[in-house]
C-alpha positions as CSV (number, residue, x, y, z in Angstrom):
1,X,-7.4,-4.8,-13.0
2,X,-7.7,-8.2,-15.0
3,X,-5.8,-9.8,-17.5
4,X,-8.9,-10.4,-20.5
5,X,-7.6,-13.3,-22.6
6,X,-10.4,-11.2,-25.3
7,X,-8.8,-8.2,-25.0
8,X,-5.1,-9.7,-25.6
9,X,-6.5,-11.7,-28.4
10,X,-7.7,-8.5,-29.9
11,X,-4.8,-6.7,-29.5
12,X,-2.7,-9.3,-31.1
13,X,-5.0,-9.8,-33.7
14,X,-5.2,-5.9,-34.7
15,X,-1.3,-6.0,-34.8
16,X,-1.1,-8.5,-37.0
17,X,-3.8,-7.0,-39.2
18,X,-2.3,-3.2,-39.1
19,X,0.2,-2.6,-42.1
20,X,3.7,-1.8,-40.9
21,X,4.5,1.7,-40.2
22,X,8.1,3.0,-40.0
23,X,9.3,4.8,-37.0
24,X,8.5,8.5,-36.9
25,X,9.9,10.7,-34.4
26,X,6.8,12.3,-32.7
27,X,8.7,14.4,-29.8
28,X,12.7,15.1,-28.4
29,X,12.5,16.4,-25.0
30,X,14.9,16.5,-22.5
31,X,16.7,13.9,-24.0
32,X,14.5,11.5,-24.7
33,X,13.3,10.3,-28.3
34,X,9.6,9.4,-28.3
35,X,9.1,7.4,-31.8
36,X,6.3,5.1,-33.3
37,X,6.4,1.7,-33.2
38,X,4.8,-1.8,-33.9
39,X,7.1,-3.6,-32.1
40,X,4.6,-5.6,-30.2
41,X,7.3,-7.8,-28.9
42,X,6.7,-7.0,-24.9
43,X,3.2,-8.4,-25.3
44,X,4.7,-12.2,-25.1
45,X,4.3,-11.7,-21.3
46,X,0.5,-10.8,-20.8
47,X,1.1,-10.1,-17.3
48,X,2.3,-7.4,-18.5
49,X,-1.0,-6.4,-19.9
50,X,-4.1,-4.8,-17.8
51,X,-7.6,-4.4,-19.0
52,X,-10.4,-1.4,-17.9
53,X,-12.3,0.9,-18.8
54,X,-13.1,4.7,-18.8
55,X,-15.5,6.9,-19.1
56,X,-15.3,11.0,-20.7
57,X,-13.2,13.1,-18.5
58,X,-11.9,9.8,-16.3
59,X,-7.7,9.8,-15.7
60,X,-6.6,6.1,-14.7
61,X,-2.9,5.9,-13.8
62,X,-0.2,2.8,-14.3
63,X,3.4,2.1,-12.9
64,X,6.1,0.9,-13.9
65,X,9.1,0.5,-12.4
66,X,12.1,1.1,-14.5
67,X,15.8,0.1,-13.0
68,X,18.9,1.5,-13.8
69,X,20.7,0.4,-17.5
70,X,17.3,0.5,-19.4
71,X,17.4,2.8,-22.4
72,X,13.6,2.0,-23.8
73,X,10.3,2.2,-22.2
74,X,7.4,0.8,-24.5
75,X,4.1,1.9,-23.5
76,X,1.4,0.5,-25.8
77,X,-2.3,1.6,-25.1
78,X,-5.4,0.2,-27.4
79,X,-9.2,0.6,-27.5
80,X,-9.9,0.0,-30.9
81,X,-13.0,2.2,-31.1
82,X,-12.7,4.7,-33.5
83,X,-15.7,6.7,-32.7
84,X,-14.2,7.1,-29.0
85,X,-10.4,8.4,-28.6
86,X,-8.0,8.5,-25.7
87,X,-5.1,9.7,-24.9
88,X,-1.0,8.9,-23.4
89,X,0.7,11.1,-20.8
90,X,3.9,9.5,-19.6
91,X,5.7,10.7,-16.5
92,X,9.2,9.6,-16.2
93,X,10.5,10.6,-12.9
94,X,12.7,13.4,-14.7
95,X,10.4,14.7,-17.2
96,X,6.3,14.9,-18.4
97,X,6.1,13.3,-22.0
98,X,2.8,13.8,-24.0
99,X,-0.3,13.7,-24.0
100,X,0.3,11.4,-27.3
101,X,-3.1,10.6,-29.0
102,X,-3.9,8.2,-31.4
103,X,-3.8,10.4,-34.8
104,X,0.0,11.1,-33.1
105,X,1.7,8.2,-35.1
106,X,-0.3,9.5,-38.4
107,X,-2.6,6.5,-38.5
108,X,-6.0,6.9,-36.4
109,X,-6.7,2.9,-35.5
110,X,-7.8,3.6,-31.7
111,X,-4.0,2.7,-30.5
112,X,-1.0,4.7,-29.0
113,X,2.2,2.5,-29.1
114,X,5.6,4.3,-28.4
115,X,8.8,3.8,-27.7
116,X,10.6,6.2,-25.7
117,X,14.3,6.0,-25.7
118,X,17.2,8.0,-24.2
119,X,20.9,6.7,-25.3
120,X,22.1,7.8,-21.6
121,X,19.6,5.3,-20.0
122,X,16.1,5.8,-18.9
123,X,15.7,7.9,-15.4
124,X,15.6,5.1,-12.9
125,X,12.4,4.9,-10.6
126,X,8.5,4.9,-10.9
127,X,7.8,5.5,-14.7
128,X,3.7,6.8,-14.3
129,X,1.3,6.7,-17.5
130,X,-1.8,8.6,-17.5
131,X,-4.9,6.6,-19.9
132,X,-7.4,9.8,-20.3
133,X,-10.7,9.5,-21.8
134,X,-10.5,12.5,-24.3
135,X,-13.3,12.0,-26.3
136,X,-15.5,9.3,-25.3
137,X,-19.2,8.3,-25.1
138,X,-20.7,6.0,-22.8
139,X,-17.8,3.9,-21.5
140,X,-14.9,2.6,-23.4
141,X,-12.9,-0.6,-23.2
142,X,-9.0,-0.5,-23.1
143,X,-6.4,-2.2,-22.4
144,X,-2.4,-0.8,-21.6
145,X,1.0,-2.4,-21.1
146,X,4.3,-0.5,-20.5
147,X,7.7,-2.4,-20.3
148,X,10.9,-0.9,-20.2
149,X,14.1,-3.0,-21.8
């Protein structure tokens, strides 16, 4: 999958365009918080970011590697079409989290950006996300980052 210096443009664009939202705690399970967030931060390093697209029905799956001593993994998935909608599951190698969509931080803007935190560390090991296409026509644009820190 490729970097698109569009897609990265319009992702920083729409954050910077999206009124601030405070954190809402959307899910606590097995220990970990998953909260909102527009803390875009991680996005700095665009290798970080991969572009693609999906079609109804389709499952594409990223990893991330998380090492021991990290307490947050940021997963931050955008589309921006409004008519189309996808959806987050995140599988940490202790636990499923999700599937987040994008009316799950109260604010339907074709983005799901979380932070998932646990203050006894994040499970070390191969952190998998899930990008379904729950409800789209024709093919849909994305792109998805994750980061843990």
């Amino acid at each position: 999958m490729k970097v698109h210096w569009i897609a990265l443009l319009i992702v920083i664009g729409a954050a910077l365009i999206v009124p601030a939202v405070s954190a809402k705690v959307i899910e606590e399970k097995d220990g970990y918080v998953i909260t909102t967030t527009n803390d875009y931060l991680f996005l700095s390093d665009i290798s970080l970011l991969s572009s693609s697209t999906i079609i109804q029905g389709q499952t594409d799956i990223y990893t991330t590697y998380v090492p021991s001593g990290k307490t947050a993994f940021f997963p931050y998935l955008y589309w921006g079409s409004l008519p189309n909608s996808l959806s987050l599951t995140i599988r940490a190698p202790d636990s499923q989290l999700g599937p987040y969509y994008d009316s799950s931080d109260g604010i339907v803007d074709g983005r799901i950006s979380l932070r998932i935190t646990r203050s006894s560390g994040l499970a070390q090991g191969t952190w998998k996300s899930y990008v379904y296409g729950y409800q789209v026509t024709g093919s849909q644009s994305y792109s998805y980052s994750a980061t843990a820190s």
